[in-house]
C-alpha positions in Angstrom: -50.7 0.3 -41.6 -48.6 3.2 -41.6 -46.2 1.1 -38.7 -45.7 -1.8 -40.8 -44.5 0.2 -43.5 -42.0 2.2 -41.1 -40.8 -0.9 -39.9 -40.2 -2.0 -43.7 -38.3 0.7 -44.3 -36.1 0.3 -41.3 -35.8 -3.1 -42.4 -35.0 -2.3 -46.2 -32.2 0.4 -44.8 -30.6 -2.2 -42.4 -30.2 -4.9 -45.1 -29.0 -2.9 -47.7 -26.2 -1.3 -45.0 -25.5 -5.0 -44.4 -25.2 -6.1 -48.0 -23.4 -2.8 -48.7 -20.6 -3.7 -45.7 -20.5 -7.6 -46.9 -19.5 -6.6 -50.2 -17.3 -3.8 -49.4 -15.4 -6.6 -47.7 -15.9 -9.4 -50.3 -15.6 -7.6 -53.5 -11.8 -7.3 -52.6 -11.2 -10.6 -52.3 -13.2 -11.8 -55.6 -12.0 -8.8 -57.7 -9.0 -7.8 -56.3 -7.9 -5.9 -59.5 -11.1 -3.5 -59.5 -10.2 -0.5 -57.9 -12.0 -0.7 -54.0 -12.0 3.4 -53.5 -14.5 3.3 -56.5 -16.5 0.3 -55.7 -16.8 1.8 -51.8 -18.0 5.3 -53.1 -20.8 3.6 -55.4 -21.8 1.3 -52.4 -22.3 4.6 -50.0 -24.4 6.2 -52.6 -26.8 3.1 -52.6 -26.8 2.8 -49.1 -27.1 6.6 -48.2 -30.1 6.5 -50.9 -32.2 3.9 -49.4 -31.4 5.6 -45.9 -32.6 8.9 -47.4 -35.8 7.3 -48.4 -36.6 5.4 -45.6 -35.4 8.6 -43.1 -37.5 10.9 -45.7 -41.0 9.2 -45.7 -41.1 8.2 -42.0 -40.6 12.0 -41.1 -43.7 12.2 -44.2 -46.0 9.7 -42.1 -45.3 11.5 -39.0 -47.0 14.8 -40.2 -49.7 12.5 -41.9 -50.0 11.2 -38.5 -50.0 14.7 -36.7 -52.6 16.6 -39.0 -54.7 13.6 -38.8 -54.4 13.9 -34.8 -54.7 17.4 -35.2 -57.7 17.1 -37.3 -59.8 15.0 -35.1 -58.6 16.8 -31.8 -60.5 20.0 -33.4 -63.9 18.0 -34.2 
């Protein structure tokens, strides 16, 4: 369980950094009076966000992962 949710995350952080990239580039051509150094900042915070999060709770799972293993190594 806890894999498919890593790989979720992993999934969820490589999307976003692709949508974030594809409307970096669009956004200029579809607004081109909307000032880009703004709409590029706001588009890093979402993407470093979701990369926090999924970066964040896979270390989480891994210590889940290691007291559990340390747990029944002791037993």
């Amino acid at each position: 369980m806890n894999e498919e949710r890593q790989v979720n995350d992993f999934l969820l952080t490589m999307s976003f950094s692709l949508f974030g990239m594809l409307l970096i580039f669009g956004l200029g051509f579809v607004f081109p009076t909307v000032n880009p150094y703004v709409v590029i900042k706001w588009i890093v915070i979402v993407c470093a966000v979701v990369f926090a999060y999924s970066t964040l709770m896979y270390i989480v799972r891994m210590f889940k992962m290691l007291k559990k293993g340390s747990k029944s190594a002791k037993k």
